[in-house]
C-alpha positions as CSV (number, residue, x, y, z in Angstrom):
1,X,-33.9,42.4,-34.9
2,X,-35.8,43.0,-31.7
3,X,-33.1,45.8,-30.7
4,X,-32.7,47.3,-33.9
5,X,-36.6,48.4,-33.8
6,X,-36.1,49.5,-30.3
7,X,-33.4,51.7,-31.8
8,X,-35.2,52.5,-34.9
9,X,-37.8,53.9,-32.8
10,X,-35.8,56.3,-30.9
11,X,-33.9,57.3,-33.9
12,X,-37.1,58.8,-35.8
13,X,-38.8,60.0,-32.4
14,X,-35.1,62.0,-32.2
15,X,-35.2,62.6,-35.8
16,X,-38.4,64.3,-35.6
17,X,-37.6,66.7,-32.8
18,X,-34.7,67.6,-33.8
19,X,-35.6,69.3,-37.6
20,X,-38.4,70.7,-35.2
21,X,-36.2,72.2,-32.9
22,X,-38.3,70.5,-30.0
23,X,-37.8,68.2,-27.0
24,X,-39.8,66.0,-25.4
25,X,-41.6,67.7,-22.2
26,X,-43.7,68.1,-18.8
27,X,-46.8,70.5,-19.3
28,X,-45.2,73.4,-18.1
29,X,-42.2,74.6,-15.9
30,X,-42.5,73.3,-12.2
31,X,-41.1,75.2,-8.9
32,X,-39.3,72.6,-6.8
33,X,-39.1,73.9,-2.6
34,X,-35.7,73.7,-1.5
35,X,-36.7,72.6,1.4
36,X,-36.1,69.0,-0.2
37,X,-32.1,69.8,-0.6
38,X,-31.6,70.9,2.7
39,X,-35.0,70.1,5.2
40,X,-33.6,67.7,8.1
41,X,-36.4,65.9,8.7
42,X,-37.3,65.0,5.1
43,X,-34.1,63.7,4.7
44,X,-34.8,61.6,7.9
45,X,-37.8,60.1,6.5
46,X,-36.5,59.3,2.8
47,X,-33.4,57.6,5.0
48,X,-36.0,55.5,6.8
49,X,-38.2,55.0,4.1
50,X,-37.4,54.5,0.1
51,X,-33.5,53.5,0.9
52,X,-34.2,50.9,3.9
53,X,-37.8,49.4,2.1
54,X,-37.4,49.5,-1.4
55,X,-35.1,46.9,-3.2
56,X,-31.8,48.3,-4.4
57,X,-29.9,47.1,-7.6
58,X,-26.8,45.9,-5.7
59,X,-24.8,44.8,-8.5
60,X,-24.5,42.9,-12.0
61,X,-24.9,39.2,-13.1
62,X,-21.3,39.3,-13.4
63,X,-20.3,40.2,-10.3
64,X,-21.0,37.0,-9.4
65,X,-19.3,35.4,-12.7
66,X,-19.5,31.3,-11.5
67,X,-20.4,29.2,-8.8
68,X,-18.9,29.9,-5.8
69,X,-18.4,33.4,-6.1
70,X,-19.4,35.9,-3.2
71,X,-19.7,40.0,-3.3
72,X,-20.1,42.1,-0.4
73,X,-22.3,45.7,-0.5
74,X,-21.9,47.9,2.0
75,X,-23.1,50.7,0.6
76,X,-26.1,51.3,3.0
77,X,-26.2,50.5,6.7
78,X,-27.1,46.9,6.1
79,X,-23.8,44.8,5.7
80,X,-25.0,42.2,2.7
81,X,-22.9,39.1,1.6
82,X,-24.4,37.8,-2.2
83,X,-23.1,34.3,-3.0
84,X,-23.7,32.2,-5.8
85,X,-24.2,28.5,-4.4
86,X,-23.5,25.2,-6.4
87,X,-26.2,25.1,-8.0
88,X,-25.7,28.5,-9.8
89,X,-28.4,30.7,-7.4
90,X,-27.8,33.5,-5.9
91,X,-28.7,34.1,-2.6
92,X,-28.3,37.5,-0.1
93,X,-27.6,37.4,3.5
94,X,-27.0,39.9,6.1
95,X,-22.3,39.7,6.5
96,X,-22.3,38.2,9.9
97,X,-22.1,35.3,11.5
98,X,-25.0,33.9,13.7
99,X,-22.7,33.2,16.6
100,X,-21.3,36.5,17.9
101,X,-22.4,38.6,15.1
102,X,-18.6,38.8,13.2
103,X,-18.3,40.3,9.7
104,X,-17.6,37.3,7.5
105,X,-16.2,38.1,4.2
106,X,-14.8,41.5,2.5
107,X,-14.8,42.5,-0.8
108,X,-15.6,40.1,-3.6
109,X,-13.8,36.4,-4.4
110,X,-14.8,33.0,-4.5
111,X,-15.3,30.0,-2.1
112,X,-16.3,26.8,-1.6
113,X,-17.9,28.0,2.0
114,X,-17.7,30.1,4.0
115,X,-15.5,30.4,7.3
116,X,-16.3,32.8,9.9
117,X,-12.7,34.6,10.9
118,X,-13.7,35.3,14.7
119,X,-14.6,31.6,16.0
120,X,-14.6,29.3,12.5
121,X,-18.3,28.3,12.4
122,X,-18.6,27.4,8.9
123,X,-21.8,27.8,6.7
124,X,-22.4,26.5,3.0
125,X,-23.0,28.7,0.3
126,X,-26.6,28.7,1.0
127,X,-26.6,30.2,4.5
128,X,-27.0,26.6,6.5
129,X,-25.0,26.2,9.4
130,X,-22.3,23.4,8.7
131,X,-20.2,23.4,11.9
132,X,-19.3,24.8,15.0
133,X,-15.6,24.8,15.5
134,X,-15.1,22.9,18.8
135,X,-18.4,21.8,19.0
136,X,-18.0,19.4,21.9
137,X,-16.6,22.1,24.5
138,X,-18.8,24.9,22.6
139,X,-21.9,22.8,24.1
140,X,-25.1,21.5,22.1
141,X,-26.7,24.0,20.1
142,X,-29.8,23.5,17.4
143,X,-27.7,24.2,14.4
144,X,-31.3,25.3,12.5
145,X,-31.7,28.1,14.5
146,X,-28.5,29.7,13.3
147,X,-28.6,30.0,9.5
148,X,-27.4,33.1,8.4
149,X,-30.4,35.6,8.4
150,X,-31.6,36.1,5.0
151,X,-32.4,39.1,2.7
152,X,-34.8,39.3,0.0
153,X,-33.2,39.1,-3.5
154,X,-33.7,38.6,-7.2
155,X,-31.5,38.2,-9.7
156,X,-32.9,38.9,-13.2
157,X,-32.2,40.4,-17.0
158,X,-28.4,40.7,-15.7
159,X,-29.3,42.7,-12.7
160,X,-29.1,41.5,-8.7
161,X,-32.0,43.6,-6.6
162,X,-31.7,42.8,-2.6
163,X,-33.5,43.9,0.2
164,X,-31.9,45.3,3.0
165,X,-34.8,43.9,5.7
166,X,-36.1,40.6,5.4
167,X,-39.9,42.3,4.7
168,X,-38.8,44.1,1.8
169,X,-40.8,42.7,-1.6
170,X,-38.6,41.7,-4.4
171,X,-39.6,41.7,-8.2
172,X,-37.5,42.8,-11.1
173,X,-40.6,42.6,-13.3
174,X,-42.5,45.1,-11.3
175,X,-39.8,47.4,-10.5
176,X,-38.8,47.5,-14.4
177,X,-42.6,47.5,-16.3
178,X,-43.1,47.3,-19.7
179,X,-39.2,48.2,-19.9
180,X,-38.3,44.2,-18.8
181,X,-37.6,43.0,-22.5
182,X,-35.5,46.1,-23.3
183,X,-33.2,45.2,-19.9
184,X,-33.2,42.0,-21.3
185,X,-31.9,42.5,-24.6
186,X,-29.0,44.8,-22.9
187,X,-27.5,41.4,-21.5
188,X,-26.2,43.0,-18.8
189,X,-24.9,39.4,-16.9
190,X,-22.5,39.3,-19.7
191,X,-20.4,42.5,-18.7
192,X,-16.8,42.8,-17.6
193,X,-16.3,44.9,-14.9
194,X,-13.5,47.7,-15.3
195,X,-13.1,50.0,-12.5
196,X,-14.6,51.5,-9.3
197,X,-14.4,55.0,-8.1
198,X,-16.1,56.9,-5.1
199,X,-16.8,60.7,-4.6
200,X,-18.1,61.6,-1.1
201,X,-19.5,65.0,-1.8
202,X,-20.4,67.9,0.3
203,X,-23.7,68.1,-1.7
204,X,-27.8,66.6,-1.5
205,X,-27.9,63.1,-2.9
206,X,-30.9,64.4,-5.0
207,X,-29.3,67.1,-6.1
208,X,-25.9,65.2,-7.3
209,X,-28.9,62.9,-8.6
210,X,-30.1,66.1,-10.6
211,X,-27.2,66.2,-13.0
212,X,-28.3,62.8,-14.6
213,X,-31.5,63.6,-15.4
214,X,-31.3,66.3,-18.2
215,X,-29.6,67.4,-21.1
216,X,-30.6,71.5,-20.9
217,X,-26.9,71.8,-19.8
218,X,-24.9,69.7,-22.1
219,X,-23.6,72.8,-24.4
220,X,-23.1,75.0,-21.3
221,X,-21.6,72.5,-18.7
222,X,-19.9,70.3,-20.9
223,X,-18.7,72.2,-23.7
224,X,-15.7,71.3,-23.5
225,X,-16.0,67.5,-23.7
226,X,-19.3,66.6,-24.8
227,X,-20.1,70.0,-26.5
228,X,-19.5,68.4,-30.8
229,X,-20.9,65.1,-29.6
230,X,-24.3,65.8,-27.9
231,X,-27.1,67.7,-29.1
232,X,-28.3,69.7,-26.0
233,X,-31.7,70.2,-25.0
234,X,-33.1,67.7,-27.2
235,X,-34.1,64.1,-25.7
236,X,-36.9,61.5,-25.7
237,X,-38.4,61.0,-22.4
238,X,-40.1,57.3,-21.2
239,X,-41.3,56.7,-17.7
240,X,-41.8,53.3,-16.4
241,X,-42.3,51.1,-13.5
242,X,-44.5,51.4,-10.5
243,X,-46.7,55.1,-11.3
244,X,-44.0,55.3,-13.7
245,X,-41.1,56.5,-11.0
246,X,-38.5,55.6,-13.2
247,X,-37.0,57.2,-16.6
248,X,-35.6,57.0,-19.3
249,X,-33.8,59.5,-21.3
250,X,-32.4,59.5,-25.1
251,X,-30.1,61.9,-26.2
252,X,-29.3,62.3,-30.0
253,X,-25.7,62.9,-30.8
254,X,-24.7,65.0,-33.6
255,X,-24.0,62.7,-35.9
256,X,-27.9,61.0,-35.8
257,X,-28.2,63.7,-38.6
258,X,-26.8,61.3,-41.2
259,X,-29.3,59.2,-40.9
260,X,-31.8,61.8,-42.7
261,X,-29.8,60.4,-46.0
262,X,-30.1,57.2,-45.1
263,X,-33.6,55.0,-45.9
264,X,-34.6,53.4,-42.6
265,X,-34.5,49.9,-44.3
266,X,-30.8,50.7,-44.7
267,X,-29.8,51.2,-40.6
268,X,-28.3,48.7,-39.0
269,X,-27.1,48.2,-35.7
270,X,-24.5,51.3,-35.7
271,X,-27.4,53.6,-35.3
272,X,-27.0,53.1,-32.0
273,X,-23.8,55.2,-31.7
274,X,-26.2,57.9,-33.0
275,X,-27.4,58.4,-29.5
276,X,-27.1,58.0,-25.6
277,X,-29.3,56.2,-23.1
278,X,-29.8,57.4,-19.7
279,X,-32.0,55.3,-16.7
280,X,-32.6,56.0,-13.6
281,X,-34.3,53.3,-11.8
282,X,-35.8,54.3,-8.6
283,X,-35.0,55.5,-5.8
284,X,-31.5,56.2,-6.8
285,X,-29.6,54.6,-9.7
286,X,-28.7,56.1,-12.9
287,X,-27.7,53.9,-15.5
288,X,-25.8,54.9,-18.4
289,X,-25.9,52.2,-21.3
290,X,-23.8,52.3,-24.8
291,X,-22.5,50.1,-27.5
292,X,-19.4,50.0,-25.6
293,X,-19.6,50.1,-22.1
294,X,-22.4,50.1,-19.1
295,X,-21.8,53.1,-16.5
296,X,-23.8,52.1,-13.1
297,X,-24.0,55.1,-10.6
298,X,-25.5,54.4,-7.1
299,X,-26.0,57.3,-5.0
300,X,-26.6,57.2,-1.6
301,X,-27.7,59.7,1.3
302,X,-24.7,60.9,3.9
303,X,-25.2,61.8,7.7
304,X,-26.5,64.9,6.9
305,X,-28.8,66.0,4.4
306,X,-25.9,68.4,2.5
307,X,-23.2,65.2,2.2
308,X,-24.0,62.0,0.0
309,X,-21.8,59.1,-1.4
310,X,-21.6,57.9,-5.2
311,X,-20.5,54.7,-6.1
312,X,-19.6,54.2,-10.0
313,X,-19.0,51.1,-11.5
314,X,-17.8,51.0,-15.0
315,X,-18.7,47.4,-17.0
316,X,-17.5,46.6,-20.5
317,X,-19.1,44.4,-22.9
318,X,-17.8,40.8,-22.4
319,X,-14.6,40.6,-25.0
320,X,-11.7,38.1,-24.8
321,X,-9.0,40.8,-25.1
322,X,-7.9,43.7,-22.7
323,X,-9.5,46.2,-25.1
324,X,-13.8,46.8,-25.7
325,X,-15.2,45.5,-28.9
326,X,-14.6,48.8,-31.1
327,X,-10.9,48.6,-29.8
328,X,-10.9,51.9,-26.9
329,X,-9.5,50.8,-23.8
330,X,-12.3,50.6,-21.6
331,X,-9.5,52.1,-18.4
332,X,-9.7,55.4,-20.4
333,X,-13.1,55.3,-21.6
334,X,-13.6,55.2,-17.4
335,X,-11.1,58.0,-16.5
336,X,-13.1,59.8,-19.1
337,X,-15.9,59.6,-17.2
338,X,-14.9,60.0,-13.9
339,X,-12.7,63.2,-15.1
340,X,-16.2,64.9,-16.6
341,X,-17.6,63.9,-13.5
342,X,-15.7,65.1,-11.1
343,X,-14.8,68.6,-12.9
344,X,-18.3,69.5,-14.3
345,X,-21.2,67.4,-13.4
346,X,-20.5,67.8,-9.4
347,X,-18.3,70.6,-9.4
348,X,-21.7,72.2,-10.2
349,X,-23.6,70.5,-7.7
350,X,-21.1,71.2,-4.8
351,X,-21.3,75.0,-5.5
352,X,-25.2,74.6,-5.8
353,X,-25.6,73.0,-2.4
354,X,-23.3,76.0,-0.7
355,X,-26.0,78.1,-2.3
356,X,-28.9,76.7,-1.0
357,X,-27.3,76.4,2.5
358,X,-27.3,80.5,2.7
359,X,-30.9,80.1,2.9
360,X,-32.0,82.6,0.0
361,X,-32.9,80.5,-3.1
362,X,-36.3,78.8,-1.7
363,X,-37.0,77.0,-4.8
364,X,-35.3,75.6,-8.0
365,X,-37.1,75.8,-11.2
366,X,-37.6,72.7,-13.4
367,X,-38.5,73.4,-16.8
368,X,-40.5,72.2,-19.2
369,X,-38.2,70.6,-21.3
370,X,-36.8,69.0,-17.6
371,X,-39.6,66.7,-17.5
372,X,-37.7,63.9,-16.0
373,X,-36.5,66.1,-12.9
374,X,-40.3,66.7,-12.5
375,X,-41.2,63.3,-12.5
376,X,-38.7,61.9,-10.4
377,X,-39.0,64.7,-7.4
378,X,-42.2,64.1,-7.3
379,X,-42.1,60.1,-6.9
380,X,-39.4,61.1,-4.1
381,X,-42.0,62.7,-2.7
382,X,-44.7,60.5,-2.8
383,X,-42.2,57.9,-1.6
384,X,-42.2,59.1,1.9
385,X,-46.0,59.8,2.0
386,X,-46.2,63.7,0.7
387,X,-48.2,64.6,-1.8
388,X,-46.3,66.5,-4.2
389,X,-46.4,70.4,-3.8
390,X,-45.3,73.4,-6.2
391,X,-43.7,76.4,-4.4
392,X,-45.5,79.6,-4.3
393,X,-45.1,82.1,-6.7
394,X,-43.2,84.4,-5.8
395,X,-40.0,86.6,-6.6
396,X,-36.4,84.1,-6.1
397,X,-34.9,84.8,-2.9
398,X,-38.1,86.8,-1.4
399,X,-38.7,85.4,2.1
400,X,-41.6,83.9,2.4
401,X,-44.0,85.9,4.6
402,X,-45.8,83.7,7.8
């Protein structure tokens, strides 16, 4: 019942904007610098700053299905190993072993320990030192001192956070807000993963980021494949979290227009196949959840402030066939994705970074009815220590004067 008023809600918030013609919105449109695209420096500081000390969601519950299971992330510069010990914790460590600093496991499995490949000093689950291979002609060591070294992590609501520094402050409850409960009710844990795919893209990771965060280009962009599903320009907008740096966006489909024949008392559960959710959770995860399926996109900063890397993970609601629960193979549903993607969604942003790099657009526009790309520049912003500043007015493509 819980998520049915949580849908409700959003149905007659929807509902209401839509026979308005309205969306929800920021006070007014906002000039965004360029600079933040393309500025060396800045990309140097968000590098050293909101990817290396704030936690990052890592993976799902599920990725770690059972005891004994490991995954490896390796998506920043930070090797991580996650296991999940005996007594069903999970635990983070930095991949290498404490003797000559060798990468100990790849990929994602299970074990009952784990066996460094280089020398085969052994360590439990837990990160404790078990054995040194040898140990007689190795000479006398204090085993203490080499434990694996240890990253912070929680796992919580389905979702694995880490820290990739032993400083960096973990807590799923903060980072989420009054959002927890509705994270908890998406009983993430209980996903099945599907399929993996990687774009490394001659574009700014904010501005690949960009493309998640609005619906004012549904009917133009995605005609084609979204354009009879999804009513453009309309969506709800919800911050939360610390200063409320995350979002989260609603997008009515057309067929939530049924439901203006139906008495509320009368929805059930299906009226959430009237809509799509959208979250990004800061500083760069976007996080696509349905009836059917969970699409988790992590974007990461490349060596240069025009290349960045996204990772996307496609889950499917736990089922004990090959297909999802409404019977679409969750295979095509992610090809689907990736295929939309790929052709629209960063073919966009590619040719939007070339344009910026010619050095004549000095600012992007966000509108009004864009108030998540407001919000979330902005606590990009703040994130390194900048307060927030509008561009000038001024003519597009004018160069500024000193």
């Amino acid at each position: 019942m819980e998520n049915l008023n949580v849908y409700k809600d959003l149905i007659k918030r929807m509902l209401t904007m839509v026979d308005a013609g309205v969306t929800d919105s920021a006070p007014a449109a906002y000039r965004q610098p360029s600079s933040v695209y393309t500025d060396p420096a800045l990309f140097a500081r968000e590098k050293a700053t909101i990817f290396k000390d704030e936690p990052q969601l890592v993976c799902f519950s599920s990725d770690l299905p059972e005891k004994g299971s490991y995954f490896t992330f390796d998506d920043l510069d930070v090797p991580v190993l996650l296991t999940r010990d005996n007594d069903g914790k999970v635990h983070a460590f930095l991949n290498a072993c404490t003797h000559r600093a060798a990468r100990l496991k790849e990929g994602c499995g299970k074990t009952a320990s784990l066996s460094c490949p280089y020398h085969n000093w052994g360590f439990d689950l837990k990160g404790k030192l078990r054995a040194v291979w040898e140990e007689k002609s190795f000479g006398a060591i204090d085993k203490s001192l080499y434990d694996l070294v240890r990253l912070p992590v929680e796992e919580k609501y389905g979702m694995i956070f880490a820290g990739m520094h032993p400083d960096v402050k973990v807590s799923v409850d903060e980072i989420l807000g009054h959002m927890a409960p509705v994270f908890e009710m998406w009983d993430l844990g209980a996903t099945r993963f599907v399929d993996q795919h990687e774009w490394k893209l001659k574009t700014n990771w904010k501005l690949a980021l960009d493309t998640f965060c609005e619906g004012y280009h549904f009917l133009a962009l995605h005609k084609k494949t979204l354009g009879g599903i999804s009513i453009g320009n309309t969506s709800a907008f919800d911050t939360f979290g610390p200063e409320g740096r995350n979002h989260r966006l609603a997008f009515p489909n057309e067929s939530i227009k049924r439901l203006k024949e139906i008495p509320e008392a009368e929805w059930g559960m299906d009226i959430f196949n009237d809509f799509q959710l959208v979250h990004f959770v800061y500083p760069n995860i976007s996080l696509l959840v349905s009836p059917v399926s969970i699409e988790f996109f992590k974007l990461y900063p490349g060596a240069n402030p025009g290349e960045h890397r996204t990772v996307f993970r496609s889950y499917v609601r736990s089922t004990n066939d090959e297909k999802g629960w409404d019977g679409n193979d969750p295979q095509a549903h992610f090809d689907f994705i990736c295929k939309v993607v790929d052709e629209e969604d960063y073919w966009v942003s590619a040719n939007v970074m070339k344009n910026l790099n010619a050095g004549m657009i000095n600012f992007s526009t966000f509108g009004a009815n864009e108030p998540a790309l407001q919000n979330m520049h902005k606590a990009f912003l703040r994130g390194i220590g900048t307060t927030p500043e509008e561009a000038p007015l001024g003519k597009v493509g004018a160069v500024a004067s000193c």
